[in-house]
C-alpha positions in Angstrom: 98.6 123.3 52.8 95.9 126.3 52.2 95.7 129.7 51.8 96.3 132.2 54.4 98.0 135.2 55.2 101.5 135.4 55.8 102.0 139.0 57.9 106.1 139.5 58.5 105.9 142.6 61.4 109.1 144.5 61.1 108.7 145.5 64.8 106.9 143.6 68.0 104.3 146.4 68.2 103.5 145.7 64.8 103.0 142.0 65.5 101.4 142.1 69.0 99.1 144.5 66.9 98.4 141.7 64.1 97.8 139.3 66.5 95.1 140.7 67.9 92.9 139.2 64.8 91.0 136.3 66.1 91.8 133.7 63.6 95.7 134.8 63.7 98.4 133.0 65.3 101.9 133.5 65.9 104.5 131.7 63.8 107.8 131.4 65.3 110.3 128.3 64.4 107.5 126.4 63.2 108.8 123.6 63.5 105.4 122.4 65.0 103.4 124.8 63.7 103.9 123.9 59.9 103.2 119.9 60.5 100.1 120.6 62.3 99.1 122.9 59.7 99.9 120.2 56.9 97.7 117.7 58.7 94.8 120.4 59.2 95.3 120.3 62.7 95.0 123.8 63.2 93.9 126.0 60.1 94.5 130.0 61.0 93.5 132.3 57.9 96.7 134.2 59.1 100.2 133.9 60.7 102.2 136.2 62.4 106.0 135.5 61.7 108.2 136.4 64.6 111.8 135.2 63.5 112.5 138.7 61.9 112.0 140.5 65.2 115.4 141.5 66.0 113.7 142.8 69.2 113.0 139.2 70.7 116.5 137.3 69.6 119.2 137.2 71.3 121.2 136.4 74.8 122.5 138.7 77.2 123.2 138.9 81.3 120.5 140.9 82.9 121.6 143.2 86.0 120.4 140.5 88.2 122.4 137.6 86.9 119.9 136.2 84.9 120.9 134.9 81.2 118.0 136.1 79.3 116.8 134.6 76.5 114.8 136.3 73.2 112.2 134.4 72.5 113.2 134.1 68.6 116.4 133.1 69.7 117.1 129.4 68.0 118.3 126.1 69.3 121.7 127.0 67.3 122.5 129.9 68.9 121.6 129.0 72.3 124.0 125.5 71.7 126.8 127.6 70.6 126.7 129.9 73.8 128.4 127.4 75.9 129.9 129.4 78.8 127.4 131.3 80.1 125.4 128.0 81.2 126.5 125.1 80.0 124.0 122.9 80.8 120.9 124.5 79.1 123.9 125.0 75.8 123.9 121.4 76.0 120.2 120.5 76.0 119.8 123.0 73.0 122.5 120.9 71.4 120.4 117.9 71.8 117.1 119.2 70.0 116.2 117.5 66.8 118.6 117.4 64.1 120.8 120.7 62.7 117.9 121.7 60.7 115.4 121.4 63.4 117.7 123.9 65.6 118.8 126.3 63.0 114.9 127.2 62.5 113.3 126.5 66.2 113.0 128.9 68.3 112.7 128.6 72.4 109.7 130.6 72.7 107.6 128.7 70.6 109.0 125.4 72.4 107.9 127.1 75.6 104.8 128.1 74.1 103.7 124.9 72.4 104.5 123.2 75.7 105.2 119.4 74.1 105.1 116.8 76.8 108.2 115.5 75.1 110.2 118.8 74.6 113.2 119.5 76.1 113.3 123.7 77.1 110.1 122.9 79.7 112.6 120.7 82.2 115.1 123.6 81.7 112.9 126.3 82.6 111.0 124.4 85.4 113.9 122.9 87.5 115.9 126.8 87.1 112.5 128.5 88.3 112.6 131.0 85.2 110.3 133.5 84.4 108.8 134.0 80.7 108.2 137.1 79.6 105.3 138.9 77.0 105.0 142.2 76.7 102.0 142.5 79.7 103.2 140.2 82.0 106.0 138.0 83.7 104.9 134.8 84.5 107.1 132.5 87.1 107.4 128.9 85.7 105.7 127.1 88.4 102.8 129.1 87.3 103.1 128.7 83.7 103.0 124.8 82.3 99.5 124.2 82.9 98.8 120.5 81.1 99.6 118.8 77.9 99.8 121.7 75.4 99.1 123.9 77.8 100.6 127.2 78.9 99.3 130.1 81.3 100.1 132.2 78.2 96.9 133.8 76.7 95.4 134.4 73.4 97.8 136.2 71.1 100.6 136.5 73.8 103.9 136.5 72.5 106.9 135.2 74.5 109.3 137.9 74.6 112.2 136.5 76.9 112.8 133.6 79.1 115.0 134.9 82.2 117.0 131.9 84.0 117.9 132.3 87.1 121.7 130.5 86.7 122.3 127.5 89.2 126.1 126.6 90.6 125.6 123.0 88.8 123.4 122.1 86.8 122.7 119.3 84.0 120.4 117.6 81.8 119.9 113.8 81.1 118.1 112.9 77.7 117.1 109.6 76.8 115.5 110.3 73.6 112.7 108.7 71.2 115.5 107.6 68.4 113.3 108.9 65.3 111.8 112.0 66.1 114.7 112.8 68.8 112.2 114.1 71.6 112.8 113.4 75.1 111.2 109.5 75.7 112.5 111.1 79.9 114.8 114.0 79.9 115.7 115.7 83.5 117.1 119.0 84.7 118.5 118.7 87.7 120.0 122.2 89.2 121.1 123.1 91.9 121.2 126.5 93.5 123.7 126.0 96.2 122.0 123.3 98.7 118.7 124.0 96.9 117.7 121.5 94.9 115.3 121.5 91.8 114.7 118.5 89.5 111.9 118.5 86.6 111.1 115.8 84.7 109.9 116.0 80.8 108.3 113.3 78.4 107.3 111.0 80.9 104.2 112.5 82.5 100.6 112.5 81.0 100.5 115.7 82.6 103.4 117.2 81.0 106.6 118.7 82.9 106.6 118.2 86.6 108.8 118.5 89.4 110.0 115.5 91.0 110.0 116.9 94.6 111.2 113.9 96.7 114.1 113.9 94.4 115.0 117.7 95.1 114.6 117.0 99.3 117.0 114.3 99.2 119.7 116.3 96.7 119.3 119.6 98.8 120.1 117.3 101.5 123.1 115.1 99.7 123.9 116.4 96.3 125.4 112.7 95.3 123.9 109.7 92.9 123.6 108.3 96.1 121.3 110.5 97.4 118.7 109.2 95.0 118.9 105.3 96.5 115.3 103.8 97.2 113.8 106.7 95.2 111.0 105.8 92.8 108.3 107.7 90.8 105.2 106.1 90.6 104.0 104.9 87.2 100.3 105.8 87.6 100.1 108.9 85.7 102.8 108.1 83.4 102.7 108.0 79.9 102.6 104.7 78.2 102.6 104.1 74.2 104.8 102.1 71.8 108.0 103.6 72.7 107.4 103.1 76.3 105.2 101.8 79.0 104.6 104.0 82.2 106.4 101.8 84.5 109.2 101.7 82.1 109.5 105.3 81.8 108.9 106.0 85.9 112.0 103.6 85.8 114.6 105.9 83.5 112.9 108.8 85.7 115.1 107.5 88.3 118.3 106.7 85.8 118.4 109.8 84.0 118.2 112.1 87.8 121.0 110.2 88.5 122.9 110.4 85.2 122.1 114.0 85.6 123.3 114.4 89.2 126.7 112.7 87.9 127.2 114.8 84.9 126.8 117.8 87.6 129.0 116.6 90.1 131.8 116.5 87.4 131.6 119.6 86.2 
């Protein structure tokens, strides 16, 4: 590591306020962050810590029946609120290890925007909106590229709002060491309408597989998805996985998805 400047903000004003330093950057989990600073990735002279901010943590039902989210809210608590949505419970129960989801937060997955995280499918395929203190942003809006949010400099996400399908699941088939998503899939559906996005397959990041959601909005069945195939140009391909490999569980885990859904 190196020296910097650890600020802990006992309110959000306080640490939108810090923020607002040019070499400053928000720490949340840091279960990224902390790595990357180890490997001088990223070397900020100061870091905002958000976990304190009672302010952002926490889940409640807003008045239009969306579960909202704090953005300091961790993996752990989000797992353990099963009956609200079970579905994204479940995904947050399949983050990383009990140490990874004790400290990570879902802001700063939302924020740091992995191609291989799991909270981007989630968000995508419910149409959420996340929330800073300027601005709501819808999700089609906000995943921009690899690493890449609509979020700008020193923007702090305060809530993620999900809009909460009839069915819903997601299908994981994860890298076995570091437990990211080698495919994950969200599939939810909203009553005939149909949304499906797709994480840690894309060199683009989180996408929406849209031939997918025509034929489920049509037929909400595995068999819906027969003769369906995403093309591997434009997938990810390394030593876990080759692109046409990983267009292939695409396919498997929207169906695995679609099954877990149709059981519940």
């Amino acid at each position: 590591m190196y020296d910097f400047e650890l600020i802990r903000p006992a309110s959000l004003a306080e640490a939108i306020d810090a923020l607002k330093d040019e070499d400053a950057q928000a720490l949340g989990g840091g279960q990224t962050l902390i790595p990357t600073l180890k490997a001088r990735l990223a070397m900020p002279s100061t870091l905002v810590c958000l976990s304190g901010l009672s302010e952002i943590v926490g889940i409640c039902d807003g008045d239009d029946g969306r579960l909202c989210i704090g953005g300091a809210t961790t993996h752990a608590q989000i797992a353990r609120d099963a009956t609200r949505f079970p579905a994204l419970a479940n995904l947050a129960g399949q983050i990383g290890d009990a140490a990874v989801r004790t400290r990570g937060t879902i802001g700063g997955s939302v924020a740091n925007n992995d191609p291989s995280a799991c909270y981007p499918a989630a968000v995508l395929a419910c149409g959420a909106e996340i929330c800073t203190p300027a601005r709501t942003i819808p999700a089609d809006d906000f995943f921009v590229g690899l690493f890449e949010t609509a979020l700008e400099e020193g923007e702090i996400i305060t809530e993620v709002r999900f809009p909460v399908p009839a069915r819903a699941a997601y299908a994981k088939f994860e890298q076995p060491a570091s437990r990211f998503a080698l495919v994950g899939v969200f599939v939810a559906d909203f009553g005939g309408d149909v949304r499906v996005a797709v994480t840690g397959a894309s060199g683009e990041g989180v996408f929406r597989w849209h031939e997918a959601e025509a034929a489920l909005s049509r037929d909400f069945s595995p068999e819906a998805l027969d003769g369906l195939a995403v093309d591997p140009d434009g997938m990810m391909s390394d030593p876990h996985g080759a692109a046409d490999y990983r267009a292939h569980l695409i396919g498997v885990m929207t169906r695995r998805a679609v099954q877990q859904a149709c059981a519940k």
